[in-house]
C-alpha positions as CSV (number, residue, x, y, z in Angstrom):
1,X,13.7,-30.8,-39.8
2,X,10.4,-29.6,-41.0
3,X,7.3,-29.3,-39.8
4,X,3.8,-27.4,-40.7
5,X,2.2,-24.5,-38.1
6,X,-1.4,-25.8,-36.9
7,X,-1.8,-23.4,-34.2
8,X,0.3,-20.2,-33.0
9,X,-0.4,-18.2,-29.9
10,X,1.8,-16.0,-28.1
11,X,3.0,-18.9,-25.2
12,X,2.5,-22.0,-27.3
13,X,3.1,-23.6,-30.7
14,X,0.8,-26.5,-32.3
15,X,2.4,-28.2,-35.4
16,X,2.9,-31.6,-37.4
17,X,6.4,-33.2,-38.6
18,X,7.0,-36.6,-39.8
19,X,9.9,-36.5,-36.8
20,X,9.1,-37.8,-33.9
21,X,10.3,-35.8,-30.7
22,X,9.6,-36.7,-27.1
23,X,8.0,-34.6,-24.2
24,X,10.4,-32.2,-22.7
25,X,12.3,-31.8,-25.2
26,X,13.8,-28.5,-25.8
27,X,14.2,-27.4,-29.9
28,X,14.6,-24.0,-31.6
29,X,11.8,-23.2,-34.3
30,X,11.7,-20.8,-37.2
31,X,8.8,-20.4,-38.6
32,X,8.6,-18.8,-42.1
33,X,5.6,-16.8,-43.0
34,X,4.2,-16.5,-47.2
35,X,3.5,-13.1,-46.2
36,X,6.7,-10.4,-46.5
37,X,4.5,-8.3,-44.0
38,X,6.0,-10.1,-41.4
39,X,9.6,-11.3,-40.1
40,X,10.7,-15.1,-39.7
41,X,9.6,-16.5,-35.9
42,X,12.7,-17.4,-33.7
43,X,11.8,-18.9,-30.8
44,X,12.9,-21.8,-28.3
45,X,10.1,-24.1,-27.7
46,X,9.7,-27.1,-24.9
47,X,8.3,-29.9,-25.8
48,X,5.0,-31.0,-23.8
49,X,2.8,-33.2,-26.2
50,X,3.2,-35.7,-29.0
51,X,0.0,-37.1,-30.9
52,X,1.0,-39.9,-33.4
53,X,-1.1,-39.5,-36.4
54,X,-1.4,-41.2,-40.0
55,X,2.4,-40.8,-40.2
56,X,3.4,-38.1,-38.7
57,X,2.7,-36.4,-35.2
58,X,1.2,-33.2,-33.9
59,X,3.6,-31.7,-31.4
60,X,2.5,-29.2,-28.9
61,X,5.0,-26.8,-27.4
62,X,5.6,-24.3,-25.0
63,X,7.3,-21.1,-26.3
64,X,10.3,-20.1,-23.6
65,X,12.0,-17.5,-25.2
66,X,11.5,-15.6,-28.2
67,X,15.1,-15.2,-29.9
């Protein structure tokens, strides 16, 4: 699935996907940057929030391990 980056900070992910997940949920993210400076993200995230929006939904997640 894919999904677009709202928000990054070192213990928690903010991001939007037309797939709906539900809280506690446990998925592995890689977030690609446009900027060759820096690597791919690899991380395993918990799911704790899901906003339904016009179509999609902002997920909030906890990082848990950084792979």
């Amino acid at each position: 699935h894919q999904g677009f980056c709202k928000n990054l900070s070192h213990s928690g992910i903010l991001f939007t996907s037309g797939q709906a997940l539900s809280s506690g949920d446990a998925i592995s993210i890689n977030l690609q940057t446009s900027n060759s400076s820096f690597a791919p993200l690899k991380a395993r995230v918990e799911i704790v929030r899901i906003v339904p929006t016009d179509n999609k939904y902002d997920i909030a997640g906890k990082i848990v391990e950084y792979q």
